[in-house]
N, C-alpha and C positions, 0 to 999 in steps of 0.2 A: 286596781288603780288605772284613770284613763291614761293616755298618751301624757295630756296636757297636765296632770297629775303630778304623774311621775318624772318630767322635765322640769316641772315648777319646784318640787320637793327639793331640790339641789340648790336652790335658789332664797329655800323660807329664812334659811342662817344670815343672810345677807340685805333684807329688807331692810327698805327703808323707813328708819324710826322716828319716831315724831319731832327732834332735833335734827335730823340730818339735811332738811332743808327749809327753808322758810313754811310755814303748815299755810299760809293763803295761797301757794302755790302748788302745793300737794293739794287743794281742797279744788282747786277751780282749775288742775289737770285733771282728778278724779271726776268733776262733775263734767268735764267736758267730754272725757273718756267712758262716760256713760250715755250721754247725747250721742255720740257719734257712733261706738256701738248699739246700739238701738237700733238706727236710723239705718247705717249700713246691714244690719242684720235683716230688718224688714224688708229692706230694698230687693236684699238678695232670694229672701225666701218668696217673695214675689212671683222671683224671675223665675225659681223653680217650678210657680202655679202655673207661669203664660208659658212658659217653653213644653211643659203639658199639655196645656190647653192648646197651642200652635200644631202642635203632631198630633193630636189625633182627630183635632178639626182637617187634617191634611191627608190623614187616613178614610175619614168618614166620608171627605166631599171625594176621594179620586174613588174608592172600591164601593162605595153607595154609592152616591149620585152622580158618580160617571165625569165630574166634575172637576178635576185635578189644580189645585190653589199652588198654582206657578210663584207665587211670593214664599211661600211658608218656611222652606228648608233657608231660604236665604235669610228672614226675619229672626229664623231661630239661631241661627250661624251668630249674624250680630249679636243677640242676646247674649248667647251662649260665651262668649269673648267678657259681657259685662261680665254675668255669674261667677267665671270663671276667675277675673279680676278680683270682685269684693270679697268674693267668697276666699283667695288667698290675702286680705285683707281681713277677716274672721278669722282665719286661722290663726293669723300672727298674732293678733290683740289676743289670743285666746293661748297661745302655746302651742301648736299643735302641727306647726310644719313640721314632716318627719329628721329629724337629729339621733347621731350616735352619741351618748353621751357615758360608755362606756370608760373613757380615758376620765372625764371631768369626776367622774366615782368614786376613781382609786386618789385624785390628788389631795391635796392637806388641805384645811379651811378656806385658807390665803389664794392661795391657788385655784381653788374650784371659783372663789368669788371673782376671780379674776379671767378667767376663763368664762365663767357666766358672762361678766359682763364683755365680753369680748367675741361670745358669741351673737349679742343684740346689736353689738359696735359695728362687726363685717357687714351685717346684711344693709343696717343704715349706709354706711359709706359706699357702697352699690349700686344703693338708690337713688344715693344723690348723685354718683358718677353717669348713669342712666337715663335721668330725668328729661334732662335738658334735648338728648339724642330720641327718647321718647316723643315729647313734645314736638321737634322736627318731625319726625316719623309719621303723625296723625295728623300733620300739615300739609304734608308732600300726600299724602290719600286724599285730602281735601280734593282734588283737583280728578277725583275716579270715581266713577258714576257707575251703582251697583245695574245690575241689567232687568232685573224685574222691580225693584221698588223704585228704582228709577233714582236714588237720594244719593247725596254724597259719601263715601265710604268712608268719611272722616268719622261721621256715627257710630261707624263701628271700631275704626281704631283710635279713638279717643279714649275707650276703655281702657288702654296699657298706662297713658298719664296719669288719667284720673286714680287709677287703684296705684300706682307707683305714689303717688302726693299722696293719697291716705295712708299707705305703707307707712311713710316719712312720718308722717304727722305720729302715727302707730308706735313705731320704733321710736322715737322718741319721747313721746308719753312713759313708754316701757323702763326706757331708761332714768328717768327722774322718778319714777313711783318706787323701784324695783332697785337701785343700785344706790349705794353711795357717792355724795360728792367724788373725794377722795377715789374712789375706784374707777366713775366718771372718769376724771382727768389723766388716771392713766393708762386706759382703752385708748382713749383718742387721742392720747402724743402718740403710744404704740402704734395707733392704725396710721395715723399720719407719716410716723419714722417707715413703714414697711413700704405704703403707697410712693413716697419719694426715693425711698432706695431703689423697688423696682423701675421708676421712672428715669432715676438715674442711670439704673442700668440696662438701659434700651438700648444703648452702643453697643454695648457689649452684648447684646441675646441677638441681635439683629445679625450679625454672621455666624451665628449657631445650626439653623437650619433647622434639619428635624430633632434637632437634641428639643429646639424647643418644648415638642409635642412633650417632653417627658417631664420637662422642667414644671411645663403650668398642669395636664391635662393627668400626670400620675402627682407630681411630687406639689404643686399646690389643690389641688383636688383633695387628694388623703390630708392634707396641714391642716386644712379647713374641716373636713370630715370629723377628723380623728382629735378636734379640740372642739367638737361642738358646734360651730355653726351648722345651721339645716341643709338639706341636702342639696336641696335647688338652688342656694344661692352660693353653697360652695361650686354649686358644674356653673354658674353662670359670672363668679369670681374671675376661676381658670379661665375661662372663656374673653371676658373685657380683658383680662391682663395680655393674652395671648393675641388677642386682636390690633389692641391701641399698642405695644410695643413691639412685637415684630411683623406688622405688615403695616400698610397704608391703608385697611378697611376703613371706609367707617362709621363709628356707633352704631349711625343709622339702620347701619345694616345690621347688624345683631338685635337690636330693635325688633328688624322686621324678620329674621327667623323663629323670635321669639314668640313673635305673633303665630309662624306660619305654623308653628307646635301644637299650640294653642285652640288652633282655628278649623282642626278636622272636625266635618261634623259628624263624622263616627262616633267622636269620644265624648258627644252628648249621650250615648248611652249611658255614659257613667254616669251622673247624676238622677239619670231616671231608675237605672237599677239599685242605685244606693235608695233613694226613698222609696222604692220597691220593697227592698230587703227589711226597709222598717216598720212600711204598712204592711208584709208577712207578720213581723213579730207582734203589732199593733193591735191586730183583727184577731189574734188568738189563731190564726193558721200556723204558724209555725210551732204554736206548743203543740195541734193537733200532732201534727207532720213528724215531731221529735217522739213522741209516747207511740206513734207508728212505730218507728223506725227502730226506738227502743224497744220496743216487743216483740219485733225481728231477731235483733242481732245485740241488742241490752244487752245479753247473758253470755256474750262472747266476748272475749280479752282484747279490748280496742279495736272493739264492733262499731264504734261509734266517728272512730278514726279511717275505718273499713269505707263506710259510709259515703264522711265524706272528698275520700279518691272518686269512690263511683257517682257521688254527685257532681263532681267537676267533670266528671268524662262526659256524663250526659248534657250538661248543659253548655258545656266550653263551645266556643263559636257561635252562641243565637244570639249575643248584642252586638259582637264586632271588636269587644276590647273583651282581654282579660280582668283586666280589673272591676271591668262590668261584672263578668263571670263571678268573683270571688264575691263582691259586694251582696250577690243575690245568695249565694251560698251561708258564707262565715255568721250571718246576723242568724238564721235560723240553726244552727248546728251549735256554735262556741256557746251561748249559755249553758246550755245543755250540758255538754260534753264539762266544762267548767265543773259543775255542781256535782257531776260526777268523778272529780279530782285531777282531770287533766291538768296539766301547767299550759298555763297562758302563751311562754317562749316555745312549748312543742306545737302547740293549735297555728300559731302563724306560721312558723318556720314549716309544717306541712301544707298547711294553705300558701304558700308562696311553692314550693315545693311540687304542689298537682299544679299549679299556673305553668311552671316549664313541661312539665309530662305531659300537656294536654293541648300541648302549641300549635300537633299539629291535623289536630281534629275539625273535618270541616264544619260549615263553612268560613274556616277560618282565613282574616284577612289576610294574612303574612304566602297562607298559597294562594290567596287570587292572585297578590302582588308580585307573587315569584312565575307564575303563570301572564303576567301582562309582560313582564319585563324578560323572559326566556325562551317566551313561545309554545312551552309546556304545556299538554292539555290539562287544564282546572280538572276538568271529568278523573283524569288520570293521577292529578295530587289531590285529589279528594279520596279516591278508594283509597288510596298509595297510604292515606294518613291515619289510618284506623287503628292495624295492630302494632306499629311503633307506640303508640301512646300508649298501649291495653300492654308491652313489654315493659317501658317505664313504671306505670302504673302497678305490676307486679313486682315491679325492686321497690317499690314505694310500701305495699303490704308486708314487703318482708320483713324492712323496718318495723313496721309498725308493729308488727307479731313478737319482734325481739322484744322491744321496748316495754311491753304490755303483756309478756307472759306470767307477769307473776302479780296483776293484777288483781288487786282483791273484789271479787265478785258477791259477795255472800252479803250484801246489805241489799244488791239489784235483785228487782222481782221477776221471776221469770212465767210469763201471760200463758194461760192456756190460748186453746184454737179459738174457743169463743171470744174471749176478750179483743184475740188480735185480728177478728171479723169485724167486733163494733169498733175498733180502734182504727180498722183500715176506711170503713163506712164515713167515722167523721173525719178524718183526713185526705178523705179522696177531693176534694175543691182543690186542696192546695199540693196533691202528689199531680193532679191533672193541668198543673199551672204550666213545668216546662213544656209539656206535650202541646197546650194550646199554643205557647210562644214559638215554637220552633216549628208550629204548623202554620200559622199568618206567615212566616218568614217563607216556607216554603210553597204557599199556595198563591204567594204574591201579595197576601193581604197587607202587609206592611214591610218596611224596610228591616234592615239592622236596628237602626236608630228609633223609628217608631216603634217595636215592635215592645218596648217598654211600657207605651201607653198604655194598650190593651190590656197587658199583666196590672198596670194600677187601677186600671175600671177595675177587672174583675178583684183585685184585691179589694178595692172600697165595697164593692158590691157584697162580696163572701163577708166580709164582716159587718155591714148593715143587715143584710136579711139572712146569712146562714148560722154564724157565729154572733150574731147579735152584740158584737162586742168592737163599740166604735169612738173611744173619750176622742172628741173633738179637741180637748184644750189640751193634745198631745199633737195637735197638728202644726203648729208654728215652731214649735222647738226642733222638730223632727225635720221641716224644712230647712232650717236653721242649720244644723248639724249636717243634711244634706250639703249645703252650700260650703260650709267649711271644709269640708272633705275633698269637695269637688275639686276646691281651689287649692288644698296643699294638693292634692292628684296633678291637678292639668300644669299646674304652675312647675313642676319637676319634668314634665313632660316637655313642656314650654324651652326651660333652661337648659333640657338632655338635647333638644334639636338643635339650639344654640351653639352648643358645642359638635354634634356632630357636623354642623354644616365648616365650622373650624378645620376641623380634621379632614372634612375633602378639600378644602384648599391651600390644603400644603401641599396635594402632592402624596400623601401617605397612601391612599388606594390603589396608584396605578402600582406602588414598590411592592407593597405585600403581592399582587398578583403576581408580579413578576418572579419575583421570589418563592412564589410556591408553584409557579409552573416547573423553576429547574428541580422542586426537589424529586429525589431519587423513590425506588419501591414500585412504582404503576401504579395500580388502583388504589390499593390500600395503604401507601404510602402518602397518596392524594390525602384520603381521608385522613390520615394519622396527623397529620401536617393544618389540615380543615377544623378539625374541631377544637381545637385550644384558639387558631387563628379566632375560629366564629363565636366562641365563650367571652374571650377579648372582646369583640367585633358587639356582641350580645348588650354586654355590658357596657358600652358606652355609647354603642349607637343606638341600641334597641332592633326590633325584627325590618321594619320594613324601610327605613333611610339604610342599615345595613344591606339590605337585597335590594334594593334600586342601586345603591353606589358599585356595587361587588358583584352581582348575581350577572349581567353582562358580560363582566369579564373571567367571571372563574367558571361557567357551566361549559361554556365551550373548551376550557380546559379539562377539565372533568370526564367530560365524554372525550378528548385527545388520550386520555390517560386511561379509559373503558370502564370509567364507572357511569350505572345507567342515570340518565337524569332524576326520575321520580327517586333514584335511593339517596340520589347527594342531595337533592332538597330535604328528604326526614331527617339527614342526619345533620345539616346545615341548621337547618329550624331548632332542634332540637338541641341543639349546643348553642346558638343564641339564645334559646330558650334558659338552659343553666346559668348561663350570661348575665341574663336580664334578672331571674330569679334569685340569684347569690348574692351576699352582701361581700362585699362592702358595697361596690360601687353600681348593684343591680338596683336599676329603677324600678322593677316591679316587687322585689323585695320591699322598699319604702310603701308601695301602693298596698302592699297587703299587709299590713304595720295599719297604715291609716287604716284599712278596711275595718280591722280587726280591733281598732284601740289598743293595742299593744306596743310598748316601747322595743324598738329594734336589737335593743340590747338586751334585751331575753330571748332573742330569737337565735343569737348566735352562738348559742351552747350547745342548743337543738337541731342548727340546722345541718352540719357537717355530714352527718349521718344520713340524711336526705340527700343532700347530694351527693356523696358518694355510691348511693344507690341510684341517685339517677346519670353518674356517670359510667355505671356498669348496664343500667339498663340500652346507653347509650352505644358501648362499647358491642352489646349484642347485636342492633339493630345495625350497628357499622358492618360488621361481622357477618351479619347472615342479608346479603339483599333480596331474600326471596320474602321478607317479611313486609319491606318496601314493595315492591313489584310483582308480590306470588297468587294476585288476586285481578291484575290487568288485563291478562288474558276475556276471563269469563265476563 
C-alpha cells in the first residue's frame, strides 16, 4: 500500500456520498480537480526534463568546450523554487505529504472522521494566514535584479504564492469531495475557536519568554503531529503562531526563510536522483544489480539488509543531500527485499537508520560546513569521517543479524560460481554507476548537483542499447511522481528552516552554549552533555543551520575542555544525525517515508532498535577518539 493509500484508507468511511452535497457541485469540483491536476502535473514534470536539460548543458559546455554558461545554476535555482512549489501542490491533491497517522487508527469512527477532517482544516487555515505575507514577499523581490539573467527576482519568488493559491484552491476542493457538510462546519468553528483563543492569548505568552519555545515548537508541534496534520505544516504552524504572537516579526519574514529552505541548489539533487532511482528500476538495471547482489549474499540471513548498510556507506555524500543518497538506493533494493518477506516498517526505519550512520562520510556537506565555519581542516574531517560511520554501520548489522536469524531460507536459491559470473557480467553497467558518479565528482567533471545528470544519460543510455528495455509511456508518470516527492521533501525542509530561524531569535543558542560550557567532567563530560543537546539540536534544526548557529560557539569550548576537534565534529554529526533520522520530529525520517512510499507509522515499531544501536555505536565513537583521529597523522 502507497503512502497516499494508506492515509486515504482512514478516510473511505467518511466520503462523500452522492446526497451530502449538491451533485452539480461535486461534478464541476471534480471536473475542475481533474483540469488542474493535469495541468499542474505536466507543468511540473516539465520542469523536471529542463532542470536536466539546464545541468548538463552546463556540464557539457564548462568540461567540453571550455565554455562555462554563467546563467544555468541560477536559471535552475528559479526553476527549482517552481518544481519544488507545484510539486508540493501534487502532493497535497494526491495525499502524500508525509503525516503520522498512528493516533487517527486507534480513535472510534466519529472521531477519526473528525480528525481526518481536521487534518485538511490546519493546513488550509495556514495557507490562508500566509498568503497575503506571501504575496508581499514576491513584491518586495520585485525590486532585486538576479546577476546573470539580469531579470527581476520576482520570477522566482512568485513561485511561493502561486503554489500557496493552488494549495488553497487544493485543500479545498479536498474538503467538499472528501468530508461531510456537517463535519465541514465543525473543523472550521474548531479551527476558528483555537486561532482566536491563541490570538487572545498574546498578552499572556508575550511575558513568557523562553517557556514559549516549549508552548509552540514542543507542545503545538506534537498537537499537530500526533492528530494528523502533515508534517510540514505542523513545523510551520508552530512557527506563524510563535512569530505573530510573541514577537513583532513579520510574516514576511517567515515568507522569506521559507524560501531560503527551499532555495539550496544542492537539494536539486534530490529530484535528479529520485528519477535516477526510477530510471534504474525502468531500464531493468536494478533487477540486473538485485539478482547480483542476491547471488552474493541471497542465502544469508538479512543478506539483503547487509547490503543495503554497505550501499549507503558507499554512496552517502556524492549528491550533497541525504535524501538524495536514499532515493538512489531504496527504489533498487525495497522491491526486492519486499518479495522476499521483509516488512515495509523495517525497510524504512533502516533506510532512515543508515542516513544517520553515514553523516559523516565524505564528501559530505555538514563537514565542509563545520570546516567553513571552525576553521577545521575539510582534509582532516574527511579522513576523521570514515570509521565512525563503518562503527555505526556495525551496530546497525548487528541488528540486523538479531532480527533475521531465524529467517527462512529454504525457498532462496543459492548460485553456483558460474551463474554469479554471468550475473555479475549483466550487472556490471549499473554496479559501475556509483564509481562513474563519484568519479566526475572527484575529477571536477561535475558538481554535487550536476553530477545526477550524467547517472541519467548513462541510465537512458544502459537501457536503450544494453538492456534494451525502455517503455516510453513510463516516462511522464515517473516525472510526475518525481515532482511530487520532490515537493513534499523540500517543502518539509522549507517549513524545518522556518522554524529553525525561530529558535535563533529567541536567544536560545547563546543559553544552551552557556550552559554547557559550566558543565562539570572535562572532556567527556562535554561530550556527555553534547550529544542529547545535538540529537535535540538534530532534530529540529537539521545538520547545517545547527552547525552554523552552534559550531562557533561550542568548538572553542570543546577544545577549552581537551576534546580534539575532528572527534567532537563525529560525534556532534552523528548525534544530529540520530536527530534528524528519529521520529517523531526527524525530518529525514519523513524524507525516507516518501523515499520509500511507506507510511511513517510502520516505521515506528521498527525503528527503536536501530536507534538504539546507533546510539551505542555512538557512545563508542565518543569513547574511543582514536577512531576519530587515529588515521591524521599518516
Amino acid at each position: 500500500m502507497t503512502v497516499a493509500e494508506h492515509q486515504l484508507a482512514g478516510v473511505e468511511s467518511v466520503r462523500v456520498s452522492a446526497g451530502s452535497a449538491p451533485r452539480s457541485i461535486l461534478n464541476a469540483c471534480a471536473a475542475f480537480d481533474r483540469w488542474l491536476g493535469a495541468t499542474v502535473e505536466t507543468v511540473a514534470a516539465g520542469l523536471v526534463l529542463v532542470e536536466i536539460g539546464i545541468l548538463l548543458a552546463g556540464v557539457v559546455s564548462r568540461y567540453v568546450l571550455h565554455r562555462p554558461l554563467v546563467w544555468s545554476d541560477e536559471l535552475a535555482s528559479i526553476l527549482f523554487l517552481w518544481l519544488s512549489m507545484l510539486g508540493a501542490v501534487i502532493a497535497l491533491r494526491r495525499g502524500e505529504h508525509m503525516r503520522m497517522t498512528g493516533l487517527i487508527s486507534h480513535a472510534g469512527p466519529a472521531a477519526r472522521a473528525f480528525l481526518e477532517t481536521m487534518a485538511t482544516m490546519a493546513p488550509l487555515a495556514l495557507l490562508l494566514l500566509i498568503l497575503h505575507p506571501a504575496f508581499d514577499y514576491a513584491s518586495e523581490e520585485a525590486v532585486i535584479v538576479t546577476p546573470a539573467l539580469e531579470i527581476s527576482n520576482a520570477w522566482r519568488a512568485a513561485a511561493i504564492p502561486v503554489g500557496l493559491t493552488l494549495m488553497v484552491i487544493t485543500s479545498v476542493i479536498r474538503l467538499l469531495q472528501r468530508h461531510r457538510p456537517t463535519l465541514l462546519l465543525a473543523a472550521l468553528l474548531t479551527t476558528a475557536a483555537l486561532i482566536a483563543a491563541f490570538w487572545l492569548a498574546g498578552p499572556i505568552l508575550q511575558p513568557l519568554g523562553r517557556y514559549n519555545l516549549i508552548i509552540f515548537f514542543v507542545g503545538v508541534v506534537a498537537a499537530n503531529v500526533f492528530a494528523g496534520v502533515p508534517i510540514a505544516f505542523s513545523f510551520a504552524l508552530a512557527t506563524f503562531g510563535y512569530l505573530a504572537l510573541t514577537t513583532t516579526t513579520p510574516m514576511m519574514v517567515m515568507v522569506g526563510r521559507l524560501d531560503e529552505g527551499m532555495s539550496h541548489l544542492i537539494l536539486l539533487a534530490v529530484p535528479l536522483f529520485i528519477f535516477l532511482g526510477a530510471l534504474i528500476e525502468m531500464t531493468g538495471m536494478a533487477r540486473a544489480m538485485i539478482q547480483f547482489l542476491a547471488s552474493l549474499l541471497g542465502h544469508v540471513r538479512g543478506g539483503l539488509s547487509y547490503v543495503l548498510i554497505g550501499a549507503m556507506y558507499l554512496v552517502s555524500g556524492i549528491s550533497g543531500s541525504k535524501i538524495a543518497d536514499m532515493a538512489a538506493i531504496a527504489p533498487v533494493l525495497f522491491p526486492e527485499m519486499q518479495r522476499r518477506g521483509a516488512k515495509p516498517g523495517d525497510l524504512v526505519a533502516l533506510l532512515s537508520a543508515t542516513g544517520a550512520q553515514t553523516e559523516t562520510i565524505p564528501p559530505s556537506i555538514v563537514l565542509i560546513t563545520i570546516g567553513s565555519v571552525t576553521g577545521i581542516s575539510i582534509a582532516a574531517l574527511f579522513t576523521g569521517g570514515l570509521l565512525p560511520a563503518l562503527v555505526l554501520g556495525a551496530a546497525l548489522c548487528a541488528v540486523v543479524w538479531w532480527r533475521y536469524r531465524r529467517e527462512d531460507l529454504s525457498h532462496v536459491q543459492r548460485y553456483s560460481k558460474r551463474e554469479i559470473a554471468k550475473l555479475t557480467l549483466i550487472a556490471l553497467p549499473g554496479i559501475l554507476l556509483p564509481f562513474l558518479i563519484r568519479t566526475a565528482i572527484v575529477e571536477g567533471v561535475a558538481t554535487a548537483t550536476e553530477v545526477s545528470t550524467i547517472g541519467i544519460v548513462y541510465a537512458v543510455l544502459a537501457g536503450l542499447l544494453i538492456y534494451r528495455q525502455f517503455p516510453w509511456r513510463r516516462l511522464k508518470p515517473m516525472l510526475v511522481e518525481t515532482a511530487s516527492l520532490t515537493g513534499a521533501i523540500i517543502f518539509i525542509i522549507g517549513c524545518a528552516t522556518a522554524m529553525a530561524w525561530g529558535l535563533t531569535q529567541s536567544g536560545f543558542s547563546q543559553q544552551l552554549a552557556s550552559a554547557m560550557a559550566k558543565m562539570p567532567g572535562g572532556a567527556y563530560g562535554f561530550l556527555a552533555i553534547s550529544i542529547p543537546a545535538f540529537v535535540i539540536l538534530g532534530s529540529v534544526l537539521e545538520g547545517i543551520p545547527a552547525i552554523v548557529l552552534f559550531g562557533p560557539l561550542l568548538f572553542p569550548i570543546a577544545r577549552q575542555a581537551g576534546v580534539h576537534e575532528v572527534h567532537y565534529a563525529m560525534v556532534v554529526i552523528l548525534a544530529m544525525g540520530i536527530g534528524l533520522f528519529a521520529p517523531p520530529f526527524g525530518v529525514g525520517y519523513y524524507g525516507a517515508c516518501a523515499i520509500s512510499k511507506i507510511s511513517p507509522d510502520e516505521g515506528l515499531k521498527h525503528m527503536w532498535g536501530y536507534v538504539a544501536a546507533l546510539f551505542l555505536g555512538l557512545a563508542v565513537v565518543a569513547a574511543v577518539p582514536w577512531l576519530s583521529t587515529g588515521f591524521l597523522k599518516f
